[in-house]
ChimeraX commands (.cxc) that place a marker at each C-alpha (Angstrom):
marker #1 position -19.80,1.88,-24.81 radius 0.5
marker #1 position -22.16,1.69,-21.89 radius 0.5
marker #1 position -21.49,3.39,-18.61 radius 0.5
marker #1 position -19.34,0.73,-16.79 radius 0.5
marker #1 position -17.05,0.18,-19.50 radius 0.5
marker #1 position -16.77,4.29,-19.97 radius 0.5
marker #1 position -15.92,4.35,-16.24 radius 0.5
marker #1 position -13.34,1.10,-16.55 radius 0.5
marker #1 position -11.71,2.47,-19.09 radius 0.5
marker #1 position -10.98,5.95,-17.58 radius 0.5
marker #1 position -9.81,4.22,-14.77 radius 0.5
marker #1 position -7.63,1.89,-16.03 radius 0.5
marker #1 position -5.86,4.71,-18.88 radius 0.5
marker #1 position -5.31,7.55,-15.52 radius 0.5
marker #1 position -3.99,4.71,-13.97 radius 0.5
marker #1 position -1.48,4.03,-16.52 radius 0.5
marker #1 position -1.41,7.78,-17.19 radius 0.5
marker #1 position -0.38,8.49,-13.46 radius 0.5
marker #1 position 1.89,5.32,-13.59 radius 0.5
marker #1 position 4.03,6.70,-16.45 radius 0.5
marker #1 position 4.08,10.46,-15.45 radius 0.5
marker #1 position 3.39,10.94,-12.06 radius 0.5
marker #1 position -0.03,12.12,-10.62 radius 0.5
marker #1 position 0.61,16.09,-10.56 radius 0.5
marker #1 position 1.65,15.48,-14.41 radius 0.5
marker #1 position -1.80,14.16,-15.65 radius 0.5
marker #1 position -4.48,16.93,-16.58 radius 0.5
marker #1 position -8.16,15.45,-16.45 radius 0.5
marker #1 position -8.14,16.44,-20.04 radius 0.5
marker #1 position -5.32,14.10,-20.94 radius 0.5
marker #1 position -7.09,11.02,-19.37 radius 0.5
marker #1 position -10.26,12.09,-21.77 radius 0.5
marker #1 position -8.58,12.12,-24.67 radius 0.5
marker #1 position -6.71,8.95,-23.84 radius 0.5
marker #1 position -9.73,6.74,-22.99 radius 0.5
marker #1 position -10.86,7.95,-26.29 radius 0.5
marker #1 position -13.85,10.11,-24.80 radius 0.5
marker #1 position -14.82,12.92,-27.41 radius 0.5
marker #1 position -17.45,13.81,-24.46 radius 0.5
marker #1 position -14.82,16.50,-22.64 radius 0.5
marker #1 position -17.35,15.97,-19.13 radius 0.5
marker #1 position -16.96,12.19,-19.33 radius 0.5
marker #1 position -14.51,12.43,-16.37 radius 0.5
marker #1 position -16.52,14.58,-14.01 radius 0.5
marker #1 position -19.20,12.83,-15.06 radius 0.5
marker #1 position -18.13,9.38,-13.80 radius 0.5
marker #1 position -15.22,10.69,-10.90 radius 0.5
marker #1 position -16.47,14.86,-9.93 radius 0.5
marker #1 position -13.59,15.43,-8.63 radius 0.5
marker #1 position -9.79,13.81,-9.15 radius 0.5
marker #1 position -9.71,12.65,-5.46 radius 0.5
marker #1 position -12.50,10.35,-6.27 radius 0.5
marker #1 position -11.16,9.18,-9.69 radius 0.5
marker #1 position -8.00,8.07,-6.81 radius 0.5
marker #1 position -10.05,6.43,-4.58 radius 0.5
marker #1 position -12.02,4.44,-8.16 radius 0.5
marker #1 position -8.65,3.50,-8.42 radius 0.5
marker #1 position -7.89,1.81,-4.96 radius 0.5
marker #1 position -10.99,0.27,-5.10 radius 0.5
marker #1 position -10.17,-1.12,-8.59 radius 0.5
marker #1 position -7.16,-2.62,-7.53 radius 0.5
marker #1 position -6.45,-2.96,-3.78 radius 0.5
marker #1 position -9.94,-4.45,-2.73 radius 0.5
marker #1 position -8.74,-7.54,-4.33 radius 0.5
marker #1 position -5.14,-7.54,-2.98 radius 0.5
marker #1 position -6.28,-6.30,0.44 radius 0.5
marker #1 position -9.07,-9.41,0.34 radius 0.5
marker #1 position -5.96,-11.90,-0.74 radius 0.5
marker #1 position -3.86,-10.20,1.80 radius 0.5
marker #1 position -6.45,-11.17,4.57 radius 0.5
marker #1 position -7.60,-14.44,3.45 radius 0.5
marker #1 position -3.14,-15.73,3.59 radius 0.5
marker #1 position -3.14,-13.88,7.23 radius 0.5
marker #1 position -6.28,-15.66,8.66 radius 0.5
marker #1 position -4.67,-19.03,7.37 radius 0.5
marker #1 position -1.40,-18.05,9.47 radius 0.5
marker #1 position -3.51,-16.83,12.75 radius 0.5
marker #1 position -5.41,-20.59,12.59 radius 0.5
marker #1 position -1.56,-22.23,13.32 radius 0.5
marker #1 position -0.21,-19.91,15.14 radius 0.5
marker #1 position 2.29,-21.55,16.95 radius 0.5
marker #1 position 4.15,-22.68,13.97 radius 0.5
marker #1 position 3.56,-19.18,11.89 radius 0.5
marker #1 position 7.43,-17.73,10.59 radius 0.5
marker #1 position 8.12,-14.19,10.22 radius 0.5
marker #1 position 8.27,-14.84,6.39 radius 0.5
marker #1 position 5.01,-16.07,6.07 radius 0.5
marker #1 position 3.83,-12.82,6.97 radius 0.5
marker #1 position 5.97,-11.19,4.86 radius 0.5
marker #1 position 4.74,-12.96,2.11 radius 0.5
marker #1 position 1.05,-12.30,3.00 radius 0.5
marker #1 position 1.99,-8.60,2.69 radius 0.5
marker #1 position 4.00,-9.05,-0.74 radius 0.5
marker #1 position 2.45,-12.27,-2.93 radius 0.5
marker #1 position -1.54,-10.97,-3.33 radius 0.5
marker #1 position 0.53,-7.66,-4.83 radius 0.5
marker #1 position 2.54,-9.57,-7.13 radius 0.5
marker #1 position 0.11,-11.74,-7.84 radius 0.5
marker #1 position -1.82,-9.18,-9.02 radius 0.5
marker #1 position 0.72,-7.76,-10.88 radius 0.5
marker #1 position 0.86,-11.14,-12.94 radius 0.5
marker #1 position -3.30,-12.11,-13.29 radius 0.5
marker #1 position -5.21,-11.48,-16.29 radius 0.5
marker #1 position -5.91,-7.45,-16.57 radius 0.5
marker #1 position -3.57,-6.67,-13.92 radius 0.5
marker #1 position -0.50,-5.73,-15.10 radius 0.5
marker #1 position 2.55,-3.26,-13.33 radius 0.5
marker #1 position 0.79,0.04,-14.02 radius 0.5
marker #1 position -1.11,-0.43,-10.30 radius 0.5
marker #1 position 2.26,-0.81,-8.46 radius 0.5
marker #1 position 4.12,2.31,-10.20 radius 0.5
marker #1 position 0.87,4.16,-9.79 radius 0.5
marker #1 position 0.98,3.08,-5.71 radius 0.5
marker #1 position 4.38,4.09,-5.42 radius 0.5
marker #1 position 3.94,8.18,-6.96 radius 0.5
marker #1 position 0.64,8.16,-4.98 radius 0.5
marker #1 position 2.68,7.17,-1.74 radius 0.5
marker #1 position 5.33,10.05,-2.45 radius 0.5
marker #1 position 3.02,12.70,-3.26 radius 0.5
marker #1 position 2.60,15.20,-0.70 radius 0.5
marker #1 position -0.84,16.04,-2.16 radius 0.5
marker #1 position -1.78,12.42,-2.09 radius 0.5
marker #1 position -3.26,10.91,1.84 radius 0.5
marker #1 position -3.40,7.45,0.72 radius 0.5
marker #1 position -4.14,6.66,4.29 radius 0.5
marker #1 position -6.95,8.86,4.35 radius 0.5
marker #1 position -8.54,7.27,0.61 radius 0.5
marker #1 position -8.08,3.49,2.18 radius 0.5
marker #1 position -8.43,3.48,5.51 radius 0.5
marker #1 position -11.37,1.25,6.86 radius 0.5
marker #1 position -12.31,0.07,3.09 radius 0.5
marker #1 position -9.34,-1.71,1.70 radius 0.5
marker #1 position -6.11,-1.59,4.74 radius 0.5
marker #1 position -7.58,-4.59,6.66 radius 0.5
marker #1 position -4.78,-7.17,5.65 radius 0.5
marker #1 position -2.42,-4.54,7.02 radius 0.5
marker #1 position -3.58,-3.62,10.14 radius 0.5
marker #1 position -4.01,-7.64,10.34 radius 0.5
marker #1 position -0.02,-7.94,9.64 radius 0.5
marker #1 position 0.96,-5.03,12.50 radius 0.5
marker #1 position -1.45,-7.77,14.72 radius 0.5
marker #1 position 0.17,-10.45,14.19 radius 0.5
marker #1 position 3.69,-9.64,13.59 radius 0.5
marker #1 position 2.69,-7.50,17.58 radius 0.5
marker #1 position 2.44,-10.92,18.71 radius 0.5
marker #1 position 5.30,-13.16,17.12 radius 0.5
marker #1 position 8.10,-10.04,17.80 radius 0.5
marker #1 position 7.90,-9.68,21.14 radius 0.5
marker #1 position 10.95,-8.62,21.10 radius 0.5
marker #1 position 10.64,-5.03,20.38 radius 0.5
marker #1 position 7.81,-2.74,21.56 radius 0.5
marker #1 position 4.30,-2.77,19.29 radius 0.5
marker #1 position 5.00,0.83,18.86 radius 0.5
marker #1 position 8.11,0.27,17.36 radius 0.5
marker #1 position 6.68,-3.58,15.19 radius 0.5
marker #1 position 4.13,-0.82,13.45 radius 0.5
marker #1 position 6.28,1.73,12.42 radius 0.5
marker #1 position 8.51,-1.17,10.70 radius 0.5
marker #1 position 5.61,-2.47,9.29 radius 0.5
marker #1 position 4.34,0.62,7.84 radius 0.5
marker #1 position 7.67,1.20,6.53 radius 0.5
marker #1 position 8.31,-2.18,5.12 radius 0.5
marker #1 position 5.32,-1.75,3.04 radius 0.5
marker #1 position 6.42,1.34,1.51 radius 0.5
marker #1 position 9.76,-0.04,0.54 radius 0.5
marker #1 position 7.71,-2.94,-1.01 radius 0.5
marker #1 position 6.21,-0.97,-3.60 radius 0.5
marker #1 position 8.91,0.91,-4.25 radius 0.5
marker #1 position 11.19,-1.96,-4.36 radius 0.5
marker #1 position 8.66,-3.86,-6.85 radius 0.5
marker #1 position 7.95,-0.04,-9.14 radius 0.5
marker #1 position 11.62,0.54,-9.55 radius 0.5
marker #1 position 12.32,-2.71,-10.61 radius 0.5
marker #1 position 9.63,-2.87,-13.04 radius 0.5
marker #1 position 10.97,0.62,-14.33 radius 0.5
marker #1 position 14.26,-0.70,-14.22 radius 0.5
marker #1 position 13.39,-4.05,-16.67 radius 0.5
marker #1 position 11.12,-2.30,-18.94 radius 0.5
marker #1 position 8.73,-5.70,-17.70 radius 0.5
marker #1 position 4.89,-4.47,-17.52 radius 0.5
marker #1 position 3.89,-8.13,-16.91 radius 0.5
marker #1 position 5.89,-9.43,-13.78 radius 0.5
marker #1 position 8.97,-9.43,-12.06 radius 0.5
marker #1 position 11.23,-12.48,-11.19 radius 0.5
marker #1 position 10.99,-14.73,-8.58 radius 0.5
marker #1 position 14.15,-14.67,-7.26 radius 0.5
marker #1 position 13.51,-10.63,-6.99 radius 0.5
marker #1 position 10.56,-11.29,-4.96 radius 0.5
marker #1 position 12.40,-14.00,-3.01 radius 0.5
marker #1 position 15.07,-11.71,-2.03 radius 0.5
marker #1 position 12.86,-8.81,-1.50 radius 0.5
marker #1 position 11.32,-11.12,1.23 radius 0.5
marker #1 position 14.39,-11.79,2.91 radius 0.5
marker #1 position 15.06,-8.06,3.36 radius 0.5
marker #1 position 12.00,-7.29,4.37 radius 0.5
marker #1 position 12.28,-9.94,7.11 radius 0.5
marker #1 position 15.88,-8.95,8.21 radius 0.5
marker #1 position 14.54,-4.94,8.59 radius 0.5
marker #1 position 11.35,-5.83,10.42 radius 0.5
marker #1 position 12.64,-8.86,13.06 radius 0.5
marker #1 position 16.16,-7.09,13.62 radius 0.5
marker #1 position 16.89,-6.11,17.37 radius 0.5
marker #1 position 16.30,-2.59,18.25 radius 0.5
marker #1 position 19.24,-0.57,18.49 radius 0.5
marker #1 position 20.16,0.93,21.99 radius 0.5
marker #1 position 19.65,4.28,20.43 radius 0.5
marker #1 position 16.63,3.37,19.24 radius 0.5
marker #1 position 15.30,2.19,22.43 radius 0.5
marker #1 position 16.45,5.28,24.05 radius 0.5
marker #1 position 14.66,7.83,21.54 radius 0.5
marker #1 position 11.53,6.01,21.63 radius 0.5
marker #1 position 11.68,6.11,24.68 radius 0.5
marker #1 position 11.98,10.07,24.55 radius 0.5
marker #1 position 9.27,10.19,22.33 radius 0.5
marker #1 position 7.29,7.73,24.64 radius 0.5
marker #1 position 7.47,10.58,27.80 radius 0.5
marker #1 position 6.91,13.28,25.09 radius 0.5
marker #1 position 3.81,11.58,23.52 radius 0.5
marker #1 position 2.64,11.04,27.68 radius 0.5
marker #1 position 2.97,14.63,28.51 radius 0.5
marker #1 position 0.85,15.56,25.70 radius 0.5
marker #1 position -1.90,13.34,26.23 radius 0.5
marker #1 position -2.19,14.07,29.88 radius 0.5
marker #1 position -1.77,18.02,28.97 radius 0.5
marker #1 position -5.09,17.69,26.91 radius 0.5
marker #1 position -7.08,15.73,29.46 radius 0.5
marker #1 position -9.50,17.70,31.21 radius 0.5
marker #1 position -9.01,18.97,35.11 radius 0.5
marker #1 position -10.97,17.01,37.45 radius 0.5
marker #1 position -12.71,19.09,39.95 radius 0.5
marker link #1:1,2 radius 0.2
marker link #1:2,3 radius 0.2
marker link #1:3,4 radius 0.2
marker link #1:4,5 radius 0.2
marker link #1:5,6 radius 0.2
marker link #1:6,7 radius 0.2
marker link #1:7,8 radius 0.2
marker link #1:8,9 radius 0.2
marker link #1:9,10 radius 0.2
marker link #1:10,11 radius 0.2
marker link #1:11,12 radius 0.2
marker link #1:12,13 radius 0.2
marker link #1:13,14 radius 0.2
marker link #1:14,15 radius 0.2
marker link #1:15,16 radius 0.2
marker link #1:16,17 radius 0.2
marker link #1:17,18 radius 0.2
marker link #1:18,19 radius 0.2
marker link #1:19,20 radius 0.2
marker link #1:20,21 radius 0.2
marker link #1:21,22 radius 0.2
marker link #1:22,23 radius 0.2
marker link #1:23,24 radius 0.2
marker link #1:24,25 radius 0.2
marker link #1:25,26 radius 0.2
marker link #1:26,27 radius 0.2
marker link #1:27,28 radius 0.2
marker link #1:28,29 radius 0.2
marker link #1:29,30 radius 0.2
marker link #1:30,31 radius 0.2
marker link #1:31,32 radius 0.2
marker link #1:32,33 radius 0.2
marker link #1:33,34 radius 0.2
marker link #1:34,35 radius 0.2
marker link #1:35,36 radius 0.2
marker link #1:36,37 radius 0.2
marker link #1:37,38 radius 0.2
marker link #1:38,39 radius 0.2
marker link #1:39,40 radius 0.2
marker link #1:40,41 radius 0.2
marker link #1:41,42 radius 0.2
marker link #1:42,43 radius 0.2
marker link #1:43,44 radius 0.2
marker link #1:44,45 radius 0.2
marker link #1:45,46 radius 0.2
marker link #1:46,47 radius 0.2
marker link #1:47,48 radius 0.2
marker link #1:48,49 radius 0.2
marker link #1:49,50 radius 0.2
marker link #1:50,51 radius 0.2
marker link #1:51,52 radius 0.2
marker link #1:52,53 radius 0.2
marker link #1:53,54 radius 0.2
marker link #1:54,55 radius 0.2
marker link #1:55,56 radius 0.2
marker link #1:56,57 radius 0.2
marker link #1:57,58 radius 0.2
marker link #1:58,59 radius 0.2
marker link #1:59,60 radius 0.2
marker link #1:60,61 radius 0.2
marker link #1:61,62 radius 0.2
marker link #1:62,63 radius 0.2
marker link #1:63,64 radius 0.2
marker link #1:64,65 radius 0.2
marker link #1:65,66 radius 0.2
marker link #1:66,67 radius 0.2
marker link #1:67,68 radius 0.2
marker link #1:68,69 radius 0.2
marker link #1:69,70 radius 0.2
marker link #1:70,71 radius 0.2
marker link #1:71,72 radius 0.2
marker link #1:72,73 radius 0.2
marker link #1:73,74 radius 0.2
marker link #1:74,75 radius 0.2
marker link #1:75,76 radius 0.2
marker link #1:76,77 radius 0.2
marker link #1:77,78 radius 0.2
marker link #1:78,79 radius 0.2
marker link #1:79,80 radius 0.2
marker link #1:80,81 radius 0.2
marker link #1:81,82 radius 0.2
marker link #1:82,83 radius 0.2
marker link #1:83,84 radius 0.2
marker link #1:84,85 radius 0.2
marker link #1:85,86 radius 0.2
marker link #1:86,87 radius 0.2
marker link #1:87,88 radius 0.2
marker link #1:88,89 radius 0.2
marker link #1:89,90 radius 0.2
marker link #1:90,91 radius 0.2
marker link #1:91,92 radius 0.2
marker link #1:92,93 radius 0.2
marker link #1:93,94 radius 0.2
marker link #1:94,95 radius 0.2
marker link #1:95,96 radius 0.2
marker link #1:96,97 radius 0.2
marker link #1:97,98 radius 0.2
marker link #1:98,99 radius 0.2
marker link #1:99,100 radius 0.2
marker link #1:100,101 radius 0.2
marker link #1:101,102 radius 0.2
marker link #1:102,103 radius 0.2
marker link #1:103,104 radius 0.2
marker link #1:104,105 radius 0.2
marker link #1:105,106 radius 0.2
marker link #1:106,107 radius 0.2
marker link #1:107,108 radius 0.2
marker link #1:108,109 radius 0.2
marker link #1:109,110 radius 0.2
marker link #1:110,111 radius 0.2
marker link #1:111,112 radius 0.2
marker link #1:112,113 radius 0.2
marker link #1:113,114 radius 0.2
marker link #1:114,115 radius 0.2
marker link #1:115,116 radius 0.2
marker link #1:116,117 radius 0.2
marker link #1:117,118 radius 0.2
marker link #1:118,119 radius 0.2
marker link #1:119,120 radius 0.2
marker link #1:120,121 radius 0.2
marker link #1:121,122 radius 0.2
marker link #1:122,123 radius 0.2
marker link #1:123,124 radius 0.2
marker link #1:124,125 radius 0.2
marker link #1:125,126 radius 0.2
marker link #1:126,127 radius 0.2
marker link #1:127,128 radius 0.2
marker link #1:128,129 radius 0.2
marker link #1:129,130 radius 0.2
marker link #1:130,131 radius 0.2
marker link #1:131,132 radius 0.2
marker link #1:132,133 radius 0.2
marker link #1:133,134 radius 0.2
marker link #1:134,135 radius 0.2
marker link #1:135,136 radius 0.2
marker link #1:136,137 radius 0.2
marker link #1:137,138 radius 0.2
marker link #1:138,139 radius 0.2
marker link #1:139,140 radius 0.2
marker link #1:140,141 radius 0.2
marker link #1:141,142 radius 0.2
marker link #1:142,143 radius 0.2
marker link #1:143,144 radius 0.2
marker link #1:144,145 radius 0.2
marker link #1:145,146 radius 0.2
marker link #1:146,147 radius 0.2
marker link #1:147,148 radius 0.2
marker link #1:148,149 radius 0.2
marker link #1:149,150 radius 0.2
marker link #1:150,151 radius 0.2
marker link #1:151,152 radius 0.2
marker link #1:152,153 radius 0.2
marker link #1:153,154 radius 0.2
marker link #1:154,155 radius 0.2
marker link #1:155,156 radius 0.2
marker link #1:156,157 radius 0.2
marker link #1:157,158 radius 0.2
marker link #1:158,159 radius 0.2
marker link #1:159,160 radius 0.2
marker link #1:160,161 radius 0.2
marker link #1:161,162 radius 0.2
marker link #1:162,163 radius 0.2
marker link #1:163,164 radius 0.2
marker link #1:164,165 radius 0.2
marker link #1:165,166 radius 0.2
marker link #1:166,167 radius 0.2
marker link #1:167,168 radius 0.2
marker link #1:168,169 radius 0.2
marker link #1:169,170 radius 0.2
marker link #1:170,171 radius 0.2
marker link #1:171,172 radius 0.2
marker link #1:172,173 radius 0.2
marker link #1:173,174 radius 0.2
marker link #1:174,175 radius 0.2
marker link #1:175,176 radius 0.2
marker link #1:176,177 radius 0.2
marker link #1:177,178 radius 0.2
marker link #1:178,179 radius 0.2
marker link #1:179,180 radius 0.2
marker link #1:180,181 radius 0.2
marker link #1:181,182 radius 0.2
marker link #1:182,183 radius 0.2
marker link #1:183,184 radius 0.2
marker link #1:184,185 radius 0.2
marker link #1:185,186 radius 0.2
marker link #1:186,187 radius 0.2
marker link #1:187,188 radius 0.2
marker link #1:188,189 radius 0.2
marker link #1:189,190 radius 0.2
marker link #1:190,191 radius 0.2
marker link #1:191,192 radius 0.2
marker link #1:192,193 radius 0.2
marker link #1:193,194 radius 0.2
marker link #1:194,195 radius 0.2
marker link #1:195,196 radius 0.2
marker link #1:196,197 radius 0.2
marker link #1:197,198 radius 0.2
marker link #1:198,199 radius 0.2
marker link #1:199,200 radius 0.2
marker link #1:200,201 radius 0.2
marker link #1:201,202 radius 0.2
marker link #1:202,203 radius 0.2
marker link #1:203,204 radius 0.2
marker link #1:204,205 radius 0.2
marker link #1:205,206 radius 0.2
marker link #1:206,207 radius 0.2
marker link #1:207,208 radius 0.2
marker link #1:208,209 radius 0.2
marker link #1:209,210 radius 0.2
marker link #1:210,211 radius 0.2
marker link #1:211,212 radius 0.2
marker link #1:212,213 radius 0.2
marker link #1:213,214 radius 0.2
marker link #1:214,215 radius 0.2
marker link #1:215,216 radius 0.2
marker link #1:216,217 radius 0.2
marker link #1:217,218 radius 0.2
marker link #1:218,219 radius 0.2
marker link #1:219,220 radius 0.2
marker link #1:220,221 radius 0.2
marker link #1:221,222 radius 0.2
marker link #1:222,223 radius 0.2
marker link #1:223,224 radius 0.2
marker link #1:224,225 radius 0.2
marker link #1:225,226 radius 0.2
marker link #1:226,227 radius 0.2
marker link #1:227,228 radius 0.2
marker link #1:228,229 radius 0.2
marker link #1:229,230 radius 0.2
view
């Protein structure tokens, strides 16, 4: 087996290793001897350290959903004025499903995505950011400009949770069918609508009110930390 293949295949078996067990369940070890490598170094060989066999991961499987992502998004910014909510809710959940369902793609990515996001030893953030979160931070963007209803601060946060609930929504139900292949359509299609309803929804009065709290907290800081002028 030459290199590459040595290096696919230990990615692709810890991913499904970390999908089914959870990544502080998975010895380095066990992804050896499940890739078939009698070589016990193959690992460190290919990876050094586990953080990087994570980040081979990503790579492996969020480049091309990240380069989907952005490609739908760019489409929506060239027509603006007739862009829907939904349609960027679908840029954020169809080039994950769709990967889901393409040839050598499968569900293990998605269950994998959703331990990594839960474990406190994980920083996904840290492992994507700048390389493969474009589409996202191209989704807070837009969705800044079409809800101008609530504060950006505020359109983020939604959007950063929205795309956690995503995965989660999409792992669980793959756990729940037993389906490693896909998952319905009218799933999906409802999972949209939620998504929708949680991000556009008006802000609560409380909510306005404590961000606003933690607006003249996070102001007090900042100006705290800025040096004296003399």
């Amino acid at each position: 087996m030459s290199d590459a293949n040595t290096r696919l295949s230990l990615i692709e078996t810890a991913e499904r290793l970390f999908a089914e067990k959870g990544i502080d369940n998975v010895s380095l070890r066990e992804i050896n001897r499940a890739a078939g490598q009698k070589n016990v170094a193959a690992l460190h060989y290919h990876f050094g350290t586990r953080e990087s066999l994570l980040e081979a991961i990503f790579e492996h499987r969020m480049s091309g959903v990240n380069d989907h992502r952005v490609g739908m998004l760019t489409q929506l910014e060239h027509v603006a004025n007739d862009a829907s909510v939904r349609q960027i809710v679908e840029a954020m959940v169809f080039p994950l499903t769709a990967q889901m369902e393409s040839a050598g793609g499968g569900t293990n990515y998605v269950r994998f995505l959703s331990h990594a996001i839960s474990d406190p030893n994980v920083n996904v953030g840290q492992l994507v950011r700048n390389k493969y979160d474009q589409g996202m931070a191209q989704t807070r963007r837009i969705a800044r400009r079409m809800l101008t209803h609530l504060p950006g601060e505020i359109v983020d946060l939604r959007i950063t949770l929205a795309g956690n609930y995503m995965v989660h929504a999409l792992a669980d139900e793959v756990r729940r069918t037993a389906d490693t292949t896909h998952v319905s359509a009218f799933f999906i299609a409802n999972l949209i609508d939620s998504i929708v309803g949680a991000i556009s929804a008006p802000a609560s009065e409380e909510t306005l009110s404590q961000f606003a709290q933690v607006s003249r907290i996070g102001a007090k800081r900042s100006t705290s930390h800025e040096p004296s002028k003399r």
